[in-house]
Structure formats: structure tokens, C-alpha cells
N, C-alpha and C positions, 0 to 999 in steps of 0.2 A: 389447707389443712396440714398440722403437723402432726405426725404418730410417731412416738417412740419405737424406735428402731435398737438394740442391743447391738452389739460386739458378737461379731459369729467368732472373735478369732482369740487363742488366748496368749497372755504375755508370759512364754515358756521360759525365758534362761533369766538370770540377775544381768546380763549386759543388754537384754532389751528392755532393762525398766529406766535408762538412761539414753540420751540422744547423746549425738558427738559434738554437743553447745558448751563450749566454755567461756564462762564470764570472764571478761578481763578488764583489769585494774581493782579497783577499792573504793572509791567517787561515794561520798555519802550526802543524806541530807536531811533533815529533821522531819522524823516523822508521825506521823498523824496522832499514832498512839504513845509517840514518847519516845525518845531516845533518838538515835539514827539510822537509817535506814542506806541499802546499799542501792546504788542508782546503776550499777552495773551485774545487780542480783539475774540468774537465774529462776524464773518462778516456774515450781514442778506440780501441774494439777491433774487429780487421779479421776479416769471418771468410766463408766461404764457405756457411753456411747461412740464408738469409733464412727466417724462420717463412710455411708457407701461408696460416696463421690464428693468432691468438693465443691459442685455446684446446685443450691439450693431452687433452682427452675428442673431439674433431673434425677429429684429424688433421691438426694444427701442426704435426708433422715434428722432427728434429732441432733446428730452429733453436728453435722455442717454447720447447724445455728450457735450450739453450741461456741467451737472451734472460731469457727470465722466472725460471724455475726457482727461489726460492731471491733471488732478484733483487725482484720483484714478488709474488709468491705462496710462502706459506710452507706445511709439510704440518703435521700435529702433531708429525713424527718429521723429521728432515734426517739423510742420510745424505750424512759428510762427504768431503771432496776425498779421505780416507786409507782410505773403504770402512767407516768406524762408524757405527751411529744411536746417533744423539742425541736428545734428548724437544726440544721446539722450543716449540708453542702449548699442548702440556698441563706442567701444571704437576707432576703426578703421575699413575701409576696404579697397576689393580689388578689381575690375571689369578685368577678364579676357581679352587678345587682342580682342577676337572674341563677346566681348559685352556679352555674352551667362552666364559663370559665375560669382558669384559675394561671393565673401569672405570676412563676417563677424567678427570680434573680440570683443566676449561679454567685458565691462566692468567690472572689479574684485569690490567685496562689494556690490553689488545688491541683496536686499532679497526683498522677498515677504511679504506684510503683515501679514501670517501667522508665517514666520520665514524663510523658505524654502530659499535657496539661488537661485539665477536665475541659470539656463546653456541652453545649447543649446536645448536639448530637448524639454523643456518650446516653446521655439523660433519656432521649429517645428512644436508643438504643436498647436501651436496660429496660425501658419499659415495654417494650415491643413484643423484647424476653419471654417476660410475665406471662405477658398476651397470647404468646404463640401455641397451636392447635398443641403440641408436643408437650409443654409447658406443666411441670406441676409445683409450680408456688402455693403456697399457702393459700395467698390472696388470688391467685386467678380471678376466679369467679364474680368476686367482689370489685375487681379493675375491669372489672367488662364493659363498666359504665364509659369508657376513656372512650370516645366517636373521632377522636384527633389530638395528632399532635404537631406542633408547628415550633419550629426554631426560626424567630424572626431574624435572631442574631448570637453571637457564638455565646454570650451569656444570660441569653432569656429562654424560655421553653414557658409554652403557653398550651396548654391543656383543655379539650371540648370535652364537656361530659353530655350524653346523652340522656341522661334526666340526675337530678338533683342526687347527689349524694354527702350525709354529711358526716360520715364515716371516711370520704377519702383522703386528707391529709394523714389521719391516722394508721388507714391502709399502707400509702404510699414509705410510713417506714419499715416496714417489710418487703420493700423494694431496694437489692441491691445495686446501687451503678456502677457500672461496670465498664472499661474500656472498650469501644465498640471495636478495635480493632487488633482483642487478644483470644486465643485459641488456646484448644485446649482444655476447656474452664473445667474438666473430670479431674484434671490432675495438677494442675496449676492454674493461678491466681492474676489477677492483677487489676488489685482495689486500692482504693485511697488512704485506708486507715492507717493508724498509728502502727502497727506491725505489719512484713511481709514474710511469706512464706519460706521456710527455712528447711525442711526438710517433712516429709511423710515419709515414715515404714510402715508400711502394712501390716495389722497385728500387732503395733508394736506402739507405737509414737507420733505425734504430729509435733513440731517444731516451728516456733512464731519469733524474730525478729524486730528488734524495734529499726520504724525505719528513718532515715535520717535526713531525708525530704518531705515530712509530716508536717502538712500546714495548721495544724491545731498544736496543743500541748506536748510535748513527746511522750512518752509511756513510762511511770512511774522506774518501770523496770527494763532490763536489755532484752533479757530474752522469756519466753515462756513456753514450756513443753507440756501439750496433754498426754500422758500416757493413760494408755486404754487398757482395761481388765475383765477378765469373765465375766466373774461373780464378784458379789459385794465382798469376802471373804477377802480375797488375793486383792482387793483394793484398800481393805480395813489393814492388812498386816503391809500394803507398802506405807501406809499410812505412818502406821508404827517405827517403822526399820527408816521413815526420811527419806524414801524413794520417792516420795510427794508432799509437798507441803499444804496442799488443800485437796478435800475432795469436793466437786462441784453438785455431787447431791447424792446424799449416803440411804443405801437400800437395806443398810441389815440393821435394825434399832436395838436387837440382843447386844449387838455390839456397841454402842453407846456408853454402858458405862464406863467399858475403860479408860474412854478421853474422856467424859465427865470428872472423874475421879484424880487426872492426871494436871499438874498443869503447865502444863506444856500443850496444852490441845484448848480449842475452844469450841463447843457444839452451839449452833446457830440455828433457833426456828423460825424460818421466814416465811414468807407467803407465795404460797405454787399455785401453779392456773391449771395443773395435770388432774384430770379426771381418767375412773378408770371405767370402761362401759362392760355392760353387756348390752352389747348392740343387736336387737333383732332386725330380721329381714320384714319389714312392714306390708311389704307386697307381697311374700310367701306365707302358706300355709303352715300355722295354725295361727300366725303372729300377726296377719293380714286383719285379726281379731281384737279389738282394744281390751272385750274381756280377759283372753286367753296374757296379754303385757299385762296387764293389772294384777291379774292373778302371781304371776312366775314375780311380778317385783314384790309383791307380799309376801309372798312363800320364802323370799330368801330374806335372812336377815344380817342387813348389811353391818350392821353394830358389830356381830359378835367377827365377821368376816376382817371387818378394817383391826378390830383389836387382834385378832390373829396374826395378822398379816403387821401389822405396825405398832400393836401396844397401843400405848397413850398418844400417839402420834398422830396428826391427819385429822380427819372431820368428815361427818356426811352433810350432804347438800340438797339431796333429792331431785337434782335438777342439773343440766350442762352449766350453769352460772354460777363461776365460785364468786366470795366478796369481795376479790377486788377489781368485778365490773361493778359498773353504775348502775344496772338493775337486777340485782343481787334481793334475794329473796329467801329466806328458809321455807323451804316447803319436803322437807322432812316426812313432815304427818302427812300428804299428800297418799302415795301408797306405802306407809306404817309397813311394819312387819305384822302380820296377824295370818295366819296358818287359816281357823278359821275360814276367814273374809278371801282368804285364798280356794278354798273347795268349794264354796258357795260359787265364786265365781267360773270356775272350770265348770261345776254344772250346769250353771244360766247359760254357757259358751255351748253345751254341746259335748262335754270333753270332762263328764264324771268318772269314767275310768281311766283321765288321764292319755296322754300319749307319749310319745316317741320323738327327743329332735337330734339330730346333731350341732354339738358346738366347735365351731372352730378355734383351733387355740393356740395362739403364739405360742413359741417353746424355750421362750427367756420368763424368768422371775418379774411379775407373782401370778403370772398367768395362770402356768400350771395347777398353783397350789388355789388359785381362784375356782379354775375350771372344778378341779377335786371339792371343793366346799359347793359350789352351786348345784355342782352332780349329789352331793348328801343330802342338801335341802328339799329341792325338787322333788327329790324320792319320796320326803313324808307326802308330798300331795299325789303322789300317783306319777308324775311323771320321769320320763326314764333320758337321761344324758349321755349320749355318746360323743367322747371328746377326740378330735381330730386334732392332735399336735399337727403344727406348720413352722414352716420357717418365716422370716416377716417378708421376706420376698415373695414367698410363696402367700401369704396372706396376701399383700398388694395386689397381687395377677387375680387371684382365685375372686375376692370378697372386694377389695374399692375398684377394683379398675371392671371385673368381668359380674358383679352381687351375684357371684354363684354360693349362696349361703344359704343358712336358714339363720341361725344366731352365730353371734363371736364375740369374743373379750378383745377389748383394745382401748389405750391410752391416747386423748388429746390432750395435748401441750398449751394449744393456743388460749388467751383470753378472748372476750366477747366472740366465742364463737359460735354461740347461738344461734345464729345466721343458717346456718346451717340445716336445719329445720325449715328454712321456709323453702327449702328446694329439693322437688319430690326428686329429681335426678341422683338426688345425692346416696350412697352406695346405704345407706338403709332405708332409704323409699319413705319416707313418713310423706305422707302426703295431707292436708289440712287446708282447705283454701282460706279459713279465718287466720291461720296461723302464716302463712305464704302472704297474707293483706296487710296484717300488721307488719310484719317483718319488713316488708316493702316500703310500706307508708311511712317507717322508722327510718328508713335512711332518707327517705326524701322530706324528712322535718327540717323546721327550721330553726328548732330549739331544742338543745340537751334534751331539754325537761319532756316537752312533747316524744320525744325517741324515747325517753329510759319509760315514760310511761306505757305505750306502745309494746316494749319488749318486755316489760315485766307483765300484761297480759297475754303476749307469746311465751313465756316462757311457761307461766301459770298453766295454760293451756295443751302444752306439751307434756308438764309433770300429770296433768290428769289423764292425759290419753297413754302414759305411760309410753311413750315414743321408745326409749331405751330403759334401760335399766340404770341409774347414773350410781354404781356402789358406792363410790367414795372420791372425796380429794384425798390426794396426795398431799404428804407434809414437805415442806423444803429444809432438808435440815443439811446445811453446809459445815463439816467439822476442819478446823483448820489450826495449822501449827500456830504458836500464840505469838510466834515471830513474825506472822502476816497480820498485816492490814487494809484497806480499799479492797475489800472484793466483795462481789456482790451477793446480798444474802437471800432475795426474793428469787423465783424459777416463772418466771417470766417468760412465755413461750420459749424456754430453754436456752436464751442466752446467758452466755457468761464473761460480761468487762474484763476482762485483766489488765487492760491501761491502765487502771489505777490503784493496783497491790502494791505494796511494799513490804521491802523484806527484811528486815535486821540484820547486821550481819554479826 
């Protein structure tokens, strides 16, 4: 699971909106968009996720993916800006008749930032990672199916699964590898990719390196700096001032016009996988009720909340599935807004005069301003919103790691991760054994087609039980100076390529 995580910290003076990176020479080369481009550019990207830690098995948050992703750390598999895997560090493999095994072939010339050459071990390593009781990857849960792993030789890694899964290559690229024999990984790196770590300040900057023992393509550009910011506001005005050349995903759409209008900026609407929930506790009271979710997702109305919150921007979906998985479905009209069909329901529940819950509520943008609209709505039907601002640290202890909740607002990042729902453990308790069977039966198909059929009647089945409340997607909108080009415009469980920007100079 990924959740957006914000920046507790903010970028106070003009000399921390700059690293101590100077490009050197002038080396150009034609690029993509016309003209020449500078191969020894600095590229400055603005974003509102600062990483907790730099290592994405320990709860890095949003930014690490960001930041590193693809950047510093490559998986065997990359799944690109468009939602494809790609083979990355293996060179080839193999899937056994019986679905169960699957056989790896490292690529030759793979070193690590250190020097260390990759093998399989590494590979093991990093998957082991994943696996471990401590571990909070995204994918854990979903690699559990791994029953062994075996290096017959220092360039194979041959994989047992314990029942069929046909989700796992694509899993596997959200699998960083990692040098088994590097320490530290909170605060330093040491991945294969096209860049190496250059500097973090806290609060302030992360600093990325191209590096010059890169067994793939080198990086369009030398160097690239994310600097981190509060609010959209102090991101939008470094925007302005050329303190950043792109932002990697812009929160205030009031502000839009002005790089609309300008040109010298260019706004980019691409396609995001962030949804924003009200997530109920399905095993506490009053939410342990299908009525009582049906009711509260009628009651609010998600329309007029996302056009508050973003304008023309974004989409409803009515469901964890934005379009671009493959069993993507509008079910919208599923629980409609209808006030009505909302008090009728509260009363068939037991609960005509309404009640009482607490919301917990992250205390970064648009929570807040979420919380406050759900708290208005609610009210016509009788019910009464107590909103508990949190920090997101404190969110993670209190709500996914301990479900000391009743409901919460929170953002996922990932695609396909509808999965999620079929495991009653999971920090909002939905529990559904028909929904738990398909979900199941869906990774151990043998065909796309049988799985996407599979999860589109899980998912079906989830929007009717009203599992969560799903308000809205997120829009992706990347605004960038018109002297960039290769960056990536889709938000994509939150990475962000910069191997392939170019800069003008």
C-alpha cells in the first residue's frame, strides 16, 4: 500500500530552494521537442512530498517513490509512465508449465553504485526485504506467495510460488534491488539506476547524480534536484521565480491560469491512480452496517466536493478502480448522491435520529477542507462529525497499523489495488467471503481476461456494499517550464522518471 504522505517541514530561506549542484560545461544535443538541449543541465523539480526515509520497505511514504523509484533503484520489471511492465535487470525468463516457477536471467554489466556487480544473491536479497515480518512495501502481502527462492548460479534466481499467481511479474516491479551488502538504506542508497544519490537536506532538497557506471542509457540530464515545499502556494510561486523547472503534481488548480495564460509554462492533464477515501472501520460500530455506508455515501455529494476541491479537474469513479486498470468500470450511479435514499436508509439501519462518529483526519491539503465538507453534508441527514486532525505518522500508528478508528480520509496512490478488499486484515476490515473468492480466484487465472472478469465482479460488489466511500480521483496535472521535455505526465503509483527530461539551455 502506498499513502500520500506530505512534507511536515517547510522551505524557509531563498538559499534552501537551491542544492550546492553545479552543472558543468555546455555539451548539447538535439532535442526531442526541437532545438538543443543541454546534456550537462541541472533539472530543478518542485514537489510537495519530501521522502520520511529513503527506504521504501520502512515506510518512505509517497516521496521515496517519488524521489528514488526508477531514479536510483531499479526492480527486475519497471512498469512504465503508460501502465506496461517492462523486463529492466533480467535479461530473460521463464514461467514454469505449472505457473509455480519462474526463472530469471540477470543481465551481464549491472553494477551498483558502489561498484559491486549485481547477481543473484542481491536479487534474493531484496526480495527477502519485501518479505520481512518488519517490512512495509506496498506489495508485501501480494509477494507472500514467494515459498522459495534459489540462486543456482550468480546470474539465475529461480522463484517457487506457492500457488499460482498471475499478477507476480508485475508485482515484482515494485520490487527494489538492492545491494545485499549496503547499510544504512534510511539515509543512503545504493541502487543500480541511472542516478546516485547526491545529497539530502532535510526540509529542504534531495539531490540525484547521473551516474557514470550506468549499464543502460545515461540520463538525459547531469543532475536533478527535488526541492520540497509546504503548500501548493510556495511551490506555484518557485515555480514562477525558476526555482523549479517542473512541478511533479500540482495541488492548487486556482493557480493554473497563470501558466495557462503564459508561455513559457506548459500544464499537462495526465492520468493519476490517487484516489481519495473516506475509509470506514467495517468492523466498528455503526459502519459494521452496509446500511449505515450506503447511507453516509449517498448523503455526501462527491460532485460538488471534487469541483470545490479541484474545479474542472479530476473525475468520480465510485469505486477503488480508476481507468487505467483493466477492470475499470463506472459505477458512479452505484451509491448516487440522493439525500433522500440516504434517511430512508439510516432508518431501515436503526439510526433515524442519526448518530455521532469521529473522523480522523490527516492535517495536509485537502483533507482538512474534505473533512469540513463531509462534516456539512452529514449534518443534513442527522449525523454529527467529529474531526480529529492527525499528523500522517500519527495516522499510520493510530488507523493502518493499530484500526483504532471509526472512519478516516486518506489517499491511495497505487494502481490495481483493489486487492485490497479481499483481505479482511486489512486496516478497514471489509470483510466479504464472495469478494475474498474472486479476488483470489483472480490471481490464480490463467488468462488476463478470466482475472479482469473476476475483479470487475469484485469490485461491482464492493461499490454495492459500499466498503469505503471512494470521493474521487485525483487529476495529474504536471505544469512545466516549456524549456523541459521527457518527463513523465501520468502519476503512476507516484513515480517520477527524470532519466529522460531535457532541458534547453
Amino acid at each position: 500500500m502506498s499513502l500520500k504522505k506530505t512534507s511536515l517541514y517547510a522551505v524557509t530561506t531563498a538559499a534552501a530552494l537551491s542544492l550546492a549542484l553545479t552543472a558543468c560545461g555546455g555539451s548539447t544535443g538535439s532535442a526531442s521537442s526541437g532545438g538543443t538541449w543541454d546534456k550537462d543541465a541541472t533539472v530543478n523539480i518542485g514537489s510537495l512530498y519530501e521522502p520520511q526515509n529513503l527506504d521504501n520497505t520502512a515506510g518512505g511514504g509517497q516521496g521515496v517513490t517519488e524521489a528514488l523509484n526508477g531514479n536510483v533503484y531499479e526492480g527486475l520489471f519497471r512498469l512504465t509512465d503508460d501502465g506496461d511492465v517492462e523486463k529492466l535487470l533480467v535479461a530473460d525468463y521463464k514461467v514454469g508449465d505449472d505457473g509455480l516457477t519462474y526463472t530469471f536471467t540477470l543481465r551481464d554489466g549491472v553494477k551498483f553504485h558502489s561498484g559491486k556487480e549485481l547477481t543473484s544473491a542481491d536479487v534474493k536479497y531484496s526480495l527477502q526485504k519485501v518479505l520481512a515480518e518488519d517490512s512495509q512495501s506496498a506489495r508485501k502481502s501480494n509477494l507472500e506467495v514467494v515459498k522459495d527462492i534459489a540462486t543456482p548460479d550468480t546470474k539465475t534466481v529461480k522463484v517457487t510460488l506457492s500457488q499460482k499467481s498471475i499478477s507476480f511479474v508485475y508485482n515484482l516491479s515494485y520490487v527494489w534491488i538492492i545491494n545485499s551488502e549496503a547499510k544504512n538504506l534510511k539515509t543512503t542508497e545504493d541502487g543500480t539506476g541511472p542516478y546516485t544519490l547526491a545529497k539530502w537536506t532535510r526540509g529542504s532538497a534531495l539531490g540525484l547524480q547521473r551516474f557514470a557506471g550506468y549499464w543502460g542509457e545515461a540520463a538525459a540530464n547531469k543532475e536533478v534536484v527535488f526541492h520540497y515545499y509546504k503548500d501548493a502556494t510556495a511551490l506555484n510561486n518557485a515555480l514562477l521565480t525558476n526555482a523549479v523547472d517542473v512541478v511533479t503534481s500540482e495541488q492548487s488548480p486556482d493557480a493554473l491560469e497563470q501558466f495557462k495564460n503564459n508561455q513559457n509554462y506548459k500544464v499537462n492533464d495526465g492520468e493519476s491512480t490517487t484516489k481519495l477515501l473516506l475509509a470506514f472501520n467495517d468492523r466498528a460500530k455503526p459502519f459494521d452496517d452496509v446500511k449505515v455506508r450506503q447511507a453516509v455515501s449517498a448523503a455526501i455529494d462527491d460532485k460538488k466536493l471534487l469541483q470545490s476541491v479541484w474545479g474542472d479537474y479530476g473525475r468520480l469513479i465510485g469505486s477503488m478502480v480508476p481507468p487505467t486498470d483493466p477492470w475499470y468500470e463506472d459505477l458512479t450511479d452505484v451509491n448516487a448522491h440522493d439525500v433522500d435514499k440516504a434517511k430512508k436508509l439510516l432508518a431501515e439501519a436503526g439510526y433515524e435520529d442519526g448518530f455521532t462518529f469521529t473522523l480522523d483526519t490527516p492535517n495536509y491539503d485537502p483533507h482538512p477542507t474534505a473533512a469540513t465538507f463531509i462534516k456539512s453534508e452529514l449534518a443534513k441527514v442527522g449525523i454529527t462529525v467529529k474531526i480529529n486532525t492527525i499528523t500522517p505518522d500519527e495516522w499510520y500508528t493510530k488507523v493502518y497499523q493499530n484500526h483504532d478508528f471509526t472512519a478516516t480520509l486518506q489517499e491511495h496512490v497505487n494502481d490495481r489495488d483493489l486487492v485490497w478488499y479481499g483481505n479482511p486484515d486489512f486496516y478497514w476490515g471489509y470483510d466479504n467471503k464472495q469478494v475474498t473468492a474472486w479476488i483470489d480466484q483472480a490471481e490464480k487465472a490463467s488468462t488476463t481476461a478470466e482475472q479482469t472478469e473476476l475483479l470487475k465482479k469484485a469490485n461491482r460488489k464492493t461499490a454495492e456494499d459500499a466498503a469505503s466511500d471512494w470521493l474521487y480521483l485525483y487529476p495529474q496535472i504536471v505544469v512545466a517550464n516549456s524549456k523541459l521535455s521527457g518527463y513523465p505526465l501520468n502519476g503512476l503509483n507516484s513515480q517520477f522518471y527524470a532519466y529522460d527530461i531535457q532541458k534547453k539551455g
